[in-house]
C-alpha positions as CSV (number, residue, x, y, z in Angstrom):
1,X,10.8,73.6,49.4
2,X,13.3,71.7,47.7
3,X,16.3,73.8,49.1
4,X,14.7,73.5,52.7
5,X,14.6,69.8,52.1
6,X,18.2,69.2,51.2
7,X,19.6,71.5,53.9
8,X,17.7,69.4,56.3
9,X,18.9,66.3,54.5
10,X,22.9,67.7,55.2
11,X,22.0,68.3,58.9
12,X,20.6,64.9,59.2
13,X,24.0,64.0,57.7
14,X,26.0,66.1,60.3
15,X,24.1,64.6,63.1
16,X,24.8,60.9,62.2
17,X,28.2,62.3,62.1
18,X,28.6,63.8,65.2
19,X,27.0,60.5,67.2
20,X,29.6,58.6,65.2
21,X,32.5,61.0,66.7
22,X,30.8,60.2,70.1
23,X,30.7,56.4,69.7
24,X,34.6,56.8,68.9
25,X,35.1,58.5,71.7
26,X,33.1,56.4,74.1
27,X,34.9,53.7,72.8
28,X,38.4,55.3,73.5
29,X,37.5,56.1,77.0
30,X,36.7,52.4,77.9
31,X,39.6,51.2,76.5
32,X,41.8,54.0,79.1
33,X,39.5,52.3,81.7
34,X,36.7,54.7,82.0
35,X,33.7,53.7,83.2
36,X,30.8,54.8,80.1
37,X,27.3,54.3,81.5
38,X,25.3,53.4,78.1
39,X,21.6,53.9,79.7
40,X,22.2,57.6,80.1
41,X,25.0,58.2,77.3
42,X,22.4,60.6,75.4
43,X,22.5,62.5,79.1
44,X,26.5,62.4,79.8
45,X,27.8,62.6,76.8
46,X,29.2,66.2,76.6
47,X,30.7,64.9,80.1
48,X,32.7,62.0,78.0
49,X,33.5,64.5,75.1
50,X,35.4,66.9,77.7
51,X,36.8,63.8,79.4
52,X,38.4,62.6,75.7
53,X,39.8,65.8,75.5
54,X,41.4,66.0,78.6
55,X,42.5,62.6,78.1
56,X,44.0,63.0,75.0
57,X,45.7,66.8,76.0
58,X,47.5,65.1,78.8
59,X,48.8,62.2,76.0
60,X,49.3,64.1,72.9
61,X,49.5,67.8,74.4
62,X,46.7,68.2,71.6
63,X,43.3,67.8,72.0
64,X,42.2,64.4,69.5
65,X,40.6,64.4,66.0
66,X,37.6,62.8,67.3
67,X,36.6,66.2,69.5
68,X,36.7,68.5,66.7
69,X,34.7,66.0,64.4
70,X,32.1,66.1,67.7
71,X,31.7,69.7,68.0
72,X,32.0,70.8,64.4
73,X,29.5,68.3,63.4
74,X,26.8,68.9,66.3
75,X,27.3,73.1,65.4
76,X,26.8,72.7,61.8
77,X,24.0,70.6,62.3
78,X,22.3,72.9,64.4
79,X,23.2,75.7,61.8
80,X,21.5,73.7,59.0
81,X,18.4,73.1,60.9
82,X,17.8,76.4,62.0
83,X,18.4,77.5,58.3
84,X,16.2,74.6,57.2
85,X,13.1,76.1,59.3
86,X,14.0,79.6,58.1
87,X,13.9,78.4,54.5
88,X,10.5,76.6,55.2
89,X,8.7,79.4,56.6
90,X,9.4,81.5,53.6
């Protein structure tokens, strides 16, 4: 119980994370000029994460810190929670 507990505690983490890499990157868009529609940002927001790394390919030749925080964040909480529920049902 406790181990199920903290694992879901570090995916929590990972999650808070990951919509801290996507406020970043909302933010970086609007400064280029792109238009970021807040009341549906939960819904578009994989749409804004490819447009910050096509944005920052085409200015760095490299895609931005910001996108790998995003995605490696999201993944490992997803990991962590499905190992949480694993760890809970045993």
């Amino acid at each position: 119980m406790l181990m199920s507990n903290t694992v879901f505690i570090l995916a929590f983490i990972s999650a808070v994370w990951g919509v801290v890499s996507s406020i970043v990157m909302t933010s970086f868009l609007a400064r280029r000029g792109v238009k970021i529609n807040y009341a549906f940002i939960r819904v578009l927001i994989l749409k804004y994460v490819h447009q910050y790394r096509k944005i920052t390919m085409q200015e760095n030749g490299r895609s931005g810190p910001w996108f790998y925080s995003f995605i490696i964040s999201m993944n490992l909480a997803l990991v962590l929670a499905v190992v949480g529920i694993a760890l809970r049902m045993v």
